[in-house]
C-alpha positions, 0 to 999 in steps of 0.5 A: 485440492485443500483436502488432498494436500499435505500441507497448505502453505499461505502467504499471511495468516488472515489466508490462514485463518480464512482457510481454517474458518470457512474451509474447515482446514485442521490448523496444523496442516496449514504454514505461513510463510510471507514473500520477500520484498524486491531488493530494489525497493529502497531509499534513494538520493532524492534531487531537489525538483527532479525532471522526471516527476516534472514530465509526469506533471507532477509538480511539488509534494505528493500523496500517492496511492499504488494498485490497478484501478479496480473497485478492490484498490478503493481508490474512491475512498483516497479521493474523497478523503483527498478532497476533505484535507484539501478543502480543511488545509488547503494544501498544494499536495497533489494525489498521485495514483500509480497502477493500471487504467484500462478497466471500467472503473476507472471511467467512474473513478474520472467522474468522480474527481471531475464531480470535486473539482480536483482535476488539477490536482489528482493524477492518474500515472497508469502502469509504472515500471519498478524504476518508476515506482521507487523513485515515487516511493521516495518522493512521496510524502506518504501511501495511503492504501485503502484498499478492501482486501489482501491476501499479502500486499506488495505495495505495503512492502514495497513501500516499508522498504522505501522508508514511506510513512503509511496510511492503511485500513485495518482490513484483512492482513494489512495490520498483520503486514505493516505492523509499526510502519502505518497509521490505521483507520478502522472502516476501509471506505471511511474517508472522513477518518482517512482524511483525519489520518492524513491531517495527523501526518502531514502536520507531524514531521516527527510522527512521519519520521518515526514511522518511516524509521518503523518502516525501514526496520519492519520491511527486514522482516521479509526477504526472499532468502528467508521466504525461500529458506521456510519453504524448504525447511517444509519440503525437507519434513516430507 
C-alpha cells in the first residue's frame, strides 16, 4: 500500500522519517500534516477542594499520568520515579494515573506500588471521559508522560491545551509535539532522572508557570481547521 499511493500523509515526522528510513519511501512522497486538539481541552475556573476529585479519593495536589495501562504508557517508570521524590521531599503529592485497566499489566502494575509501599498514595482512575479529563488536566500539578512510544500523542496535546506544565521523554515525537511546553529526560525508563525532573519542577513556581505559559501558546499550533485545511490543500494537487 506504501508503494501504491500517491501520496502518504503522517501524522508527525518521527512517522516521517520511520517511513523514509526503514521503508525506503522517497521523502517527497510523504506530508506532515499534525491533528488538531479537541476545543474542549482548556483552562478552566479551578474550586478550592473540589468534590468531584474528592469522590475520586483524590485528596489535595496531584501528579498524573494519562494512557491505558499497557507496557507502551510505562506507567512503571512514573511509580518508580514516584517513589524516589516521595521518599527525598516527602511530600503529600498524591500520582494519580487516568486510563483504561482492563489488561494484564495492570495486575504487575498494583504489585509493584504494593512491593513500595505506595498504596496510599498512587490511584488507578481507569477509563475517564473527556469531562473527567479536563477537570484532572487543570488540577494537576503537572503530566509526567513516559511513555516509550508515539506516533502524535493526544495527551501531550490535550494537556498543553489545558496550561499543564509537562514532563516527558525524548523518545519518538515527544519533543517534536511538546516543543517548549516540557521538561525532558533523556532514557524513557530512567526513573532516577525522571524523578530529578519532577523535583525541578515542584520546587520552581516560576519554571511551572513559564512552562504552562509555553504550553497555552504551543497547543495553537494544532487546530482541526488547520489539520483539515492541509489536507485539502493535498487532495486539491491531484
Amino acid at each position: 500500500m506504501l508503494n501504491r499511493a500517491d501520496l502518504i500523509i503522517t501524522v508527525s515526522n518521527y512517522i516521517r522519517n520511520f517511513l523514509i528510513d526503514y521503508f525506503n519511501i522517497a521523502d517527497h512522497r510523504i506530508r506532515t500534516i499534525y491533528n488538531g486538539i479537541d476545543e474542549y481541552f482548556m483552562p478552566i475556573v479551578k474550586q478550592n477542594n473540589p468534590s468531584h476529585l474528592r469522590q475520586k479519593d483524590i485528596k489535595g495536589r496531584f501528579i498524573l499520568c494519562v494512557g491505558n495501562v499497557v507496557p507502551v504508557k510505562n506507567q512503571e517508570t512514573a511509580i518508580k520515579a514516584y517513589k524516589l521524590l516521595q521518599d527525598k521531599l516527602k511530600t503529600d503529592y498524591m500520582l494519580v494515573i487516568a486510563g483504561g485497566i482492563n489488561y494484564p499489566h495492570f495486575q504487575q502494575l498494583q504489585r509493584l506500588v504494593d512491593e513500595l509501599q505506595l498504596r496510599n498514595s498512587v490511584i488507578f482512575l481507569g477509563y475517564q471521559s473527556k469531562q473527567e479529563l479536563r477537570e484532572l488536566y487543570n488540577y494537576a500539578e503537572m503530566l509526567v508522560h513516559p511513555s516509550l512510544h508515539e506516533g502524535l500523542s493526544f495527551t501531550l496535546l490535550e494537556a498543553m491545551a489545558c496550561g499543564l506544565p509537562i514532563i516527558t521523554s525524548r523518545a519518538t515525537s515527544n519533543p517534536e509535539v511538546a516543543g517548549d511546553a516540557a521538561l525532558y529526560y533523556a532514557n524513557p525508563k530512567d526513573f532516577d532522572e525522571l524523578a530529578f525532573r519532577m523535583e525541578n519542577l515542584l520546587e520552581s513556581s516560576d519554571l511551572r508557570a513559564r512552562i504552562s505559559a509555553n504550553a497555552l501558546l504551543r497547543a495553537r499550533q494544532f487546530s482541526w481547521r488547520r489539520c483539515v485545511q492541509e489536507t485539502l490543500a493535498v487532495y486539491d494537487k491531484f
